[in-house]
Each structure stands twice: as structure tokens, then as C-alpha cells.
C-alpha positions as CSV (number, residue, x, y, z in Angstrom):
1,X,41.4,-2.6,-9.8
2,X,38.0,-4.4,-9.0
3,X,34.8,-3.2,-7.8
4,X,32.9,-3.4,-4.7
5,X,30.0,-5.1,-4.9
6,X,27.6,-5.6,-1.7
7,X,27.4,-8.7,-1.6
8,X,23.5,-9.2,-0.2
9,X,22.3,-6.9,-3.5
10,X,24.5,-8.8,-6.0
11,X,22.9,-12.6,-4.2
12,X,19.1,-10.9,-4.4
13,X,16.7,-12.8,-6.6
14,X,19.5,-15.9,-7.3
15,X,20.0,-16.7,-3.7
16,X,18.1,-15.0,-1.4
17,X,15.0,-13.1,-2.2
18,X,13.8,-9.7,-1.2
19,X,12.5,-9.4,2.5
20,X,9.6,-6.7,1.7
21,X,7.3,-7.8,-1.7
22,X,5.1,-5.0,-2.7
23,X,4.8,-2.3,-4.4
24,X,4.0,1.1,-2.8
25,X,3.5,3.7,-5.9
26,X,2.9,7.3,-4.4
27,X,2.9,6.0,-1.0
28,X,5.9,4.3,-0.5
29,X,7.7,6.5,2.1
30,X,4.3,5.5,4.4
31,X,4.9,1.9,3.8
32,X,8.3,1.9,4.2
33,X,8.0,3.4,7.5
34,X,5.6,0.8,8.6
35,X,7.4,-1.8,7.1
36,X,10.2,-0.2,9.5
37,X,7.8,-0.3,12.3
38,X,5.9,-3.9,11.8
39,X,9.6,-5.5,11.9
40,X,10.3,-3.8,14.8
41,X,7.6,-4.6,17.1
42,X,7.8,-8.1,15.5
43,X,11.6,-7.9,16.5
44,X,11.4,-7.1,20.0
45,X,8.2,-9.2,20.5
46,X,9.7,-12.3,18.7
47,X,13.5,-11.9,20.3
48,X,13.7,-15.2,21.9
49,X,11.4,-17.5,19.9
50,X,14.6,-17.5,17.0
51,X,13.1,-15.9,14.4
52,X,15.7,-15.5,11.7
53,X,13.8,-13.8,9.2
54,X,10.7,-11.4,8.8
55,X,9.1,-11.6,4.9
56,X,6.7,-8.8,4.5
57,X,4.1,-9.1,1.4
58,X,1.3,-7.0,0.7
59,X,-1.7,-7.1,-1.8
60,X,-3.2,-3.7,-2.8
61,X,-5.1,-3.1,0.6
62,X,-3.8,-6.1,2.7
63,X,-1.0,-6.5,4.8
């Protein structure tokens, strides 16, 4: 019997890359969250100029 794989986390870093590149350290659950929030808004401000993809990067105190 085989194993599931899902098949976005086995294609991440050979096909398609991550869509968040940072990293948080102690507060990670805060950046998540407005990671969450930032796509969002983006989302529902962006829903009919076909945005197909939101790529979040962040520097140590830049968004």
C-alpha cells in the first residue's frame, strides 16, 4: 500500500515556492496572524483585478 503525500508540500521548493518567506522566531504566532490578515484584506480588496497569488517576504523589521 502507498502513501499519501499532499501533493502542494511534496512540489514546494522544486516547483512552486513558499508563499510567506520569513522567519518569525518567538513571534511567529503574531506574524502568522497578520500574514492571515494582510492576505485577507489584500484578497477582498484585490478580488476582481485577477490576482492569482500573494508572496509575502519580510526583512527583520520590514514588511
Amino acid at each position: 500500500m502507498g502513501q499519501k503525500v499532499n501533493p502542494i508540500a511534496n512540489r514546494l521548493g522544486i516547483i512552486k515556492g513558499w508563499d510567506s518567506n520569513w522567519y518569525g522566531g518567538d513571534n511567529y504566532g503574531e506574524m502568522m496572524l497578520e500574514d492571515s490578515k494582510i492576505r485577507t484584506y489584500l484578497n477582498a480588496r484585490l478580488a476582481k483585478a485577477s490576482v492569482s497569488r500573494i508572496v509575502i517576504e519580510r526583512t527583520l523589521k520590514l514588511v
